[in-house]
N, C-alpha and C positions, 0 to 999 in steps of 0.2 A: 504494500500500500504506500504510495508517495503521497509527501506531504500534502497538496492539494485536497486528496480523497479520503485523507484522513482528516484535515479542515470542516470537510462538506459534511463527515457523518459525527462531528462532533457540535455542529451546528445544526443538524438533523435531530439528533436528542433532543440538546435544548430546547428546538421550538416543539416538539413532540409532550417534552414535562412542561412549559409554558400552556400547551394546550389540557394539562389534567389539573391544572390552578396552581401549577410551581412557579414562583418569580424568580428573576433576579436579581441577587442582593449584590449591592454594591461596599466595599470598604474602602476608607482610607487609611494608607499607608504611609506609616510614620514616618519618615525620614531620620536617619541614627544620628542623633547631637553628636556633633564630633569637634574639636579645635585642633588646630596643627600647634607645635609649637618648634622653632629651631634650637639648636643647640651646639656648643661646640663639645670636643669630647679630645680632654687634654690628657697625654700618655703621663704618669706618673713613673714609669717605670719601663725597659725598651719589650719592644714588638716584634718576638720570635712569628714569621709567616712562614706556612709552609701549605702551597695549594697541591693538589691531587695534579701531576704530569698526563699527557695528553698518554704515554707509552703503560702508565699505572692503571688508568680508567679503560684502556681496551684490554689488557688484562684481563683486567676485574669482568668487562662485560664478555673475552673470549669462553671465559673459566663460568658463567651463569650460562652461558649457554651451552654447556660442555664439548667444546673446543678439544681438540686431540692434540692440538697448541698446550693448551693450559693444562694437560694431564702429565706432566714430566714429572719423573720420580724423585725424591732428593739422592741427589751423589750421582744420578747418571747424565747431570747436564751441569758443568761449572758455570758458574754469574762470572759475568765477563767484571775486572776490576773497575772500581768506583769510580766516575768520574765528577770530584767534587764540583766543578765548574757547573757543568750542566747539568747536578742535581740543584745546585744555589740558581740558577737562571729559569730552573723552570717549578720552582718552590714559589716565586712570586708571582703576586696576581696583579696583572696588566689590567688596566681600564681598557673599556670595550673602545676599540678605532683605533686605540695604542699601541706600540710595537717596544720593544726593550732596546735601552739606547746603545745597546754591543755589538757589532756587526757578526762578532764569535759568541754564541752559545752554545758550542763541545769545545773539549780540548782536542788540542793533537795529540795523540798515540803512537809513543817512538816504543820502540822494544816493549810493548804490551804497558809500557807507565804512562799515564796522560801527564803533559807538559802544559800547565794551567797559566791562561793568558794575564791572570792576574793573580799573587799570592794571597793565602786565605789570611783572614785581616785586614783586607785590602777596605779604607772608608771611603765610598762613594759621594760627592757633594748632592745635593737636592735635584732632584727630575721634578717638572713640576708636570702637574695632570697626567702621572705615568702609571704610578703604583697604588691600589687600592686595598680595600680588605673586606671580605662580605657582610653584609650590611648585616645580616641575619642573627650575627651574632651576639649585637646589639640588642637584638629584642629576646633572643635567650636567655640570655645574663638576666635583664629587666623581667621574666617571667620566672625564673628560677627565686629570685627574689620573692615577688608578689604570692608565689605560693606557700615559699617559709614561712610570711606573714600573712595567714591564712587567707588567701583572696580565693576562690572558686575558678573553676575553669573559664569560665564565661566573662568574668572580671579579668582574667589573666588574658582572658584571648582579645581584649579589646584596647589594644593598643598594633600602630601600625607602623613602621619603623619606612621613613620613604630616604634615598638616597638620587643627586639626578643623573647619577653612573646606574640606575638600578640596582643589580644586586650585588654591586661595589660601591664603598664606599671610598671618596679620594684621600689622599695621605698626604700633608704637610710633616717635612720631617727635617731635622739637623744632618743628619745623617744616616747612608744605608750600610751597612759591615757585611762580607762575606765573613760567615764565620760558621763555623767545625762545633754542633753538638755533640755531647752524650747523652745519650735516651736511651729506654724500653720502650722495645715493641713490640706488638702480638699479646696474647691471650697466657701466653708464657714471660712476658716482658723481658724478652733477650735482651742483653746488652748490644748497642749497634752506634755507629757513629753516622750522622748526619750532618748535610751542609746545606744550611742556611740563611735568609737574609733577615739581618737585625736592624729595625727600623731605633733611632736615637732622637730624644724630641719632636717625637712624633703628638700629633694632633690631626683632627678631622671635622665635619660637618654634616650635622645629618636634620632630620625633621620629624619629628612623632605626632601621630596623629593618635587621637587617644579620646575614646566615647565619654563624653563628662558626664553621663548618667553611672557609669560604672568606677570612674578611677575620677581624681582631682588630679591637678597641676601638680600640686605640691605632692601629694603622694607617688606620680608617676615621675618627678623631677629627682624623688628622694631615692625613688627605686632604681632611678639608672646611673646616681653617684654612691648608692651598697654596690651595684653589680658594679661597679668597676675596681672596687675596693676587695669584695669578695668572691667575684668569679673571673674578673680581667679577660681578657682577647688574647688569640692566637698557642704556642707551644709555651708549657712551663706555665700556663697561667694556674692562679688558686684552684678551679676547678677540671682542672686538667685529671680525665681518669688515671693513667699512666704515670705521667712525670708533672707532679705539681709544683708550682713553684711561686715567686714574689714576682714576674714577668709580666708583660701585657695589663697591668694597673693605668685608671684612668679616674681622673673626678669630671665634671658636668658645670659646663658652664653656660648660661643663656644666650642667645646672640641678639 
């Protein structure tokens, strides 16, 4: 049945109970009170990122589709050695239209060692409208809160977190660091070294939109300078499952 024919015999009813003395009722529909409010969100502390690589996510989706790719044993295929370079380049998340300011994102491989175009430590000066960070996690932190402090599901879902990167938010920063973690990973928390970028005096810009019938200003203002106190952005932050740490802290300031 296409749309049309399906149109015709739901208008067909209608006048059908219209004809046995059914009417119809009309409502009006609320419209949801809502206020924006802007804010800046100032780093207290530096900004471990590390986004999902374009070769990790096909992975991920070869191996859910069970891929004969993704079924290798362990021990009968060695991981080719680390290339820190191009794990730190593609750890960071580009604003949408933007391109990374390196023309090099792998190293070169001389006798199986990559020879890294820039030493790890290396401080990058500020890229401006280059590097973001998903906006989402903004309003995570903010519901993570609001639930501790017993707010209902429906209180907690009414807040809207808008960035105008979309689901990046942009990064003003002092400085970005290549630089060499240690972490646990996995469900085993193996010891493993990563390379990553370290965002230094970092700060951002975002906008919340937030239903005044469920949440106030002041309690949705106060809930997203706890979350930045107590659950912080990016690797190493408070609420890190894995590797918790004092990293990724922010307070809240109005704009």
């Amino acid at each position: 049945m296409n749309q049309a024919t399906a149109r015709d015999a739901v208008e067909k009813t209608i006048r059908s109970l219209e004809g046995h003395g059914a009417k119809r009722e009309h409502a009006d529909i609320e419209p949801i009170k809502s206020n924006l409010v802007k804010v800046e969100i100032v780093g207290d502390s530096a900004l471990h990122v590390h986004a999902m690589s374009a070769k990790t996510a096909m992975q991920i989706e070869d191996a859910s589709q069970g891929k004969d790719d993704a079924k290798v044993n362990k021990g009968k295929k060695r991981r080719p050695p680390k290339d820190p370079w191009s794990d730190f380049c593609h750890a960071l998340h580009v604003l949408p239209g933007k391109k990374l300011p390196w023309p090099q994102m792998s190293s070169k491989i001389v006798d199986g060692v990559p020879q890294l175009p820039y030493p790890i430590g290396t401080k990058f000066e500020f890229y401006k409208d280059t590097f973001g960070f998903p906006t989402a996690a903004i309003g995570k932190g903010i519901r993570a809160i609001l639930r501790d402090h017993g707010f209902t599901k429906i209180e907690q879902a009414g807040i809207w977190v808008h960035s105008k990167y979309g689901s990046l938010m942009p990064l003003t920063y002092d400085e970005l660091i290549f630089e060499r973690v240690a972490c646990r990973v996995g469900p085993y928390k193996v010891a493993d070294m990563h390379y990553r970028g370290l965002f230094g005096g970092w700060s951002t810009e975002i906008a919340i939109e937030y239903d005044t019938e469920l949440i106030s200003l002041k309690q949705l203002l106060n809930a997203v300078n706890r979350a930045g106190r107590y659950c912080g952005l990016g690797e190493q932050r408070k609420s890190s499952p894995l590797n918790p740490g004092d990293e990724g802290m922010y307070h809240v300031r109005t704009v």
